[in-house]
C-alpha positions as CSV (number, residue, x, y, z in Angstrom):
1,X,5.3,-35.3,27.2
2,X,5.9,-31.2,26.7
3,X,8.7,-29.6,28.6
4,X,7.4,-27.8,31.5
5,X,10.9,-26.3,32.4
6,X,11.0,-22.5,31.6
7,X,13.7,-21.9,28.6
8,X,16.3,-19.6,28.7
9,X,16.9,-16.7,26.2
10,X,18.7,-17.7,23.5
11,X,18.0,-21.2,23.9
12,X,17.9,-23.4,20.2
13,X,15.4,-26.5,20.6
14,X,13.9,-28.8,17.9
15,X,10.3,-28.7,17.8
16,X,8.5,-31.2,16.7
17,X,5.2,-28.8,16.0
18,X,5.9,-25.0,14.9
19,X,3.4,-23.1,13.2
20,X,2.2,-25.8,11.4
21,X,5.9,-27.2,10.1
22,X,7.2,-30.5,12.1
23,X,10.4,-30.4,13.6
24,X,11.7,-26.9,13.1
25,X,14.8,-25.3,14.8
26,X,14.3,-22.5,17.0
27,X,15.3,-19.9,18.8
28,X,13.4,-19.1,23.0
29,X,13.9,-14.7,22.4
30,X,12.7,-12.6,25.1
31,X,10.7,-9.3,23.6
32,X,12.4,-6.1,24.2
33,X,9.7,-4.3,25.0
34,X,6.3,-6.6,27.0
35,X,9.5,-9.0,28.2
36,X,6.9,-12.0,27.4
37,X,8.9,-14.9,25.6
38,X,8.6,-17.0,22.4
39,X,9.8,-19.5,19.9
40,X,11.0,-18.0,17.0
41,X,12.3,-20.0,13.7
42,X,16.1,-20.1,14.0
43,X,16.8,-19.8,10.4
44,X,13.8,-16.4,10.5
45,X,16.3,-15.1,13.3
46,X,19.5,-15.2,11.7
47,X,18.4,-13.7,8.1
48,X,16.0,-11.3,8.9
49,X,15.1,-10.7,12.5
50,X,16.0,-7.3,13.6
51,X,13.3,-5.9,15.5
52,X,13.4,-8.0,19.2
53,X,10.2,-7.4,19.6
54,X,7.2,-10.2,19.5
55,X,3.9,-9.9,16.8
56,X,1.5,-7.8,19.2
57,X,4.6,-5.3,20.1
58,X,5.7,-5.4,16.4
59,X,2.2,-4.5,15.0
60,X,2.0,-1.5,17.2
61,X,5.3,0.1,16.3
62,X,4.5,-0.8,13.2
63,X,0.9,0.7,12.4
64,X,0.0,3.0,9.6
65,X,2.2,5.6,8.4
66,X,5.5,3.8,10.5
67,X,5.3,1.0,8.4
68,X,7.7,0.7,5.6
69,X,4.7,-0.8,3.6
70,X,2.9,2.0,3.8
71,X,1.4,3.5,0.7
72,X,-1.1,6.3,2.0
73,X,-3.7,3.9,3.4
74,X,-6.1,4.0,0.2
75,X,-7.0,0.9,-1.2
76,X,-10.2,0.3,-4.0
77,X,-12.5,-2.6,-3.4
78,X,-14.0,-5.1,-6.2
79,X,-17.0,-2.9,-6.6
80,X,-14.2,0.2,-7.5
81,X,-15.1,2.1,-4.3
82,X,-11.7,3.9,-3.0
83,X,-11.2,2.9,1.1
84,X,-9.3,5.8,3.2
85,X,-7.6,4.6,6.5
86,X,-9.0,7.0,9.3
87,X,-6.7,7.2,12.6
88,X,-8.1,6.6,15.5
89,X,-7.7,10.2,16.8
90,X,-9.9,11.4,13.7
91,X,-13.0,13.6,13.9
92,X,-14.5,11.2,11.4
93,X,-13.5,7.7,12.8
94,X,-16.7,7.2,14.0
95,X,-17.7,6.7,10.6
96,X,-15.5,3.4,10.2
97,X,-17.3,-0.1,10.0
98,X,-16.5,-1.5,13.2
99,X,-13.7,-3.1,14.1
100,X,-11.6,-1.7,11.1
101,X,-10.2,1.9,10.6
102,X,-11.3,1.8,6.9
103,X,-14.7,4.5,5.2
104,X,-15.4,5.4,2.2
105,X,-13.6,7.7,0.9
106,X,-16.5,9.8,-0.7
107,X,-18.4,9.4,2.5
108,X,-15.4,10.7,4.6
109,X,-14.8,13.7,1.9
110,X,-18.6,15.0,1.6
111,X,-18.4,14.4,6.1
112,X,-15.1,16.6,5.9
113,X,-17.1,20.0,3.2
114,X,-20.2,19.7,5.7
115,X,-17.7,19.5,8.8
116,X,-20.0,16.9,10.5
117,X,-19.8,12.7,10.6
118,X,-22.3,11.3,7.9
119,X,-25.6,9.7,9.4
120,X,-25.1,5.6,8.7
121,X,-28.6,6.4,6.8
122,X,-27.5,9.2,4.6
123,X,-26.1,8.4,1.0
124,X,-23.2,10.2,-0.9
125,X,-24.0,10.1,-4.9
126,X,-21.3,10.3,-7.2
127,X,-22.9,11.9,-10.1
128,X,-21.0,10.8,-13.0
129,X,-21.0,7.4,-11.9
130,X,-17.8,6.9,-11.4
131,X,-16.8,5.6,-8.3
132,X,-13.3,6.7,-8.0
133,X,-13.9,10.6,-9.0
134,X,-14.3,11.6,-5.3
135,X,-14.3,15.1,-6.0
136,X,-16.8,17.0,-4.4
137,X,-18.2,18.7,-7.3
138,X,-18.8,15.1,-8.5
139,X,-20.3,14.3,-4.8
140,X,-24.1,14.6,-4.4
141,X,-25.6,14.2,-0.3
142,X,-29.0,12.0,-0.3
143,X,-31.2,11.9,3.1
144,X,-31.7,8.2,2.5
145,X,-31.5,5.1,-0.1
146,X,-35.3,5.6,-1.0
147,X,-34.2,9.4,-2.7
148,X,-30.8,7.5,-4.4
149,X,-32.5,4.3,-5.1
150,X,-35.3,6.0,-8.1
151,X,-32.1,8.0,-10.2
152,X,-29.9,4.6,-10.4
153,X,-33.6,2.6,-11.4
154,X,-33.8,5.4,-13.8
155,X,-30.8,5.1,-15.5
156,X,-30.0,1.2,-15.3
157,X,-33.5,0.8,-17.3
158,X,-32.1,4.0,-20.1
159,X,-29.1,1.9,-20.2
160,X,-31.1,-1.5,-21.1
161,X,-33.6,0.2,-23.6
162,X,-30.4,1.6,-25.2
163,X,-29.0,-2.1,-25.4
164,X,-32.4,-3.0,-26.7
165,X,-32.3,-0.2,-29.3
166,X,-28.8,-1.1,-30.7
167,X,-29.3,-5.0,-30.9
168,X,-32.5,-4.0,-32.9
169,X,-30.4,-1.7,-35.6
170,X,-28.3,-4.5,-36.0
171,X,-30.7,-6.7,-36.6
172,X,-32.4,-4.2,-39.4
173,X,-29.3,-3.7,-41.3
174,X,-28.7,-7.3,-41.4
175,X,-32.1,-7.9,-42.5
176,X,-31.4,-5.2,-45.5
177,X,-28.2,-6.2,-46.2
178,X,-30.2,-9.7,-46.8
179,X,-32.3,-8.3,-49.6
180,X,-29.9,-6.6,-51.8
């Protein structure tokens, strides 16, 4: 049967369940900040807990540029698309997927040169295809996918015909090499 009895700061209990570990010794601390209390490891709180504050409190001292962590808010996905962390307070925010404070960072540089947020529908081109030269010489607007979707078919059927070209020149100099 669970204790109903409030505990009181500072109190060390043994748990039998605490975040997913049985019988854990911890520590009731009262945050310095909301005044709401919670069970903390003991052995957390005696070699590294400085701050007195709970998670939520925590995360909100420690968001963006306050945390230590911090390296610039830029981070490149799997497709090699560089992510900019907008503030809240930003012109451009509104351009973030929702519920994260993440765009594109060519999106968010070609909204900045036209001083205007980007319509969800229009596309940014990076015209050397490389995703991570957001320079906006590099940066090309589209109106829509149907205007960007024609150049990239273009080009990813050059690139297979070239594949196609250099397979067969192989294959011609290994059939002459053959007859000699």
């Amino acid at each position: 049967m669970p204790d109903l009895e409030q505990p009181i700061p500072g109190e060390i209990r043994f748990l039998k369940r605490f975040q997913g570990c049985r019988n854990r010794k911890c520590i009731w601390i009262i945050c310095k900040e909301c005044g709401n209390g919670f069970w903390l490891d003991f052995y957390y709180y005696k070699k590294k807990y400085k701050s007195g504050l709970c998670i939520s409190c925590y995360r909100k001292h420690w968001n963006g540029k306050k945390n230590p962590c911090w390296r610039g808010g830029e981070h490149i996905d799997k497709d090699g698309y560089v992510w900019l962390y907008v503030f809240p307070d930003d012109l451009y925010h509104s351009m973030c997927i929702k519920g994260r404070n993440y765009v594109k960072k060519h999106r968010y540089i070609m909204a900045k040169n036209l001083g205007r947020c980007l319509k969800p529908w229009e596309v940014v081109h990076h015209k050397d295809e490389n995703r991570q030269n957001n320079k906006i010489s590099n940066l090309k607007l589209l109106s829509s996918q149907i205007e960007h979707l024609p150049s990239m078919a273009i080009k990813n059927y050059i690139m297979k015909l070239e594949k196609e070209i250099k397979t067969l020149e192989n294959e011609n100099k290994k059939l002459k090499s053959g007859d000699r």
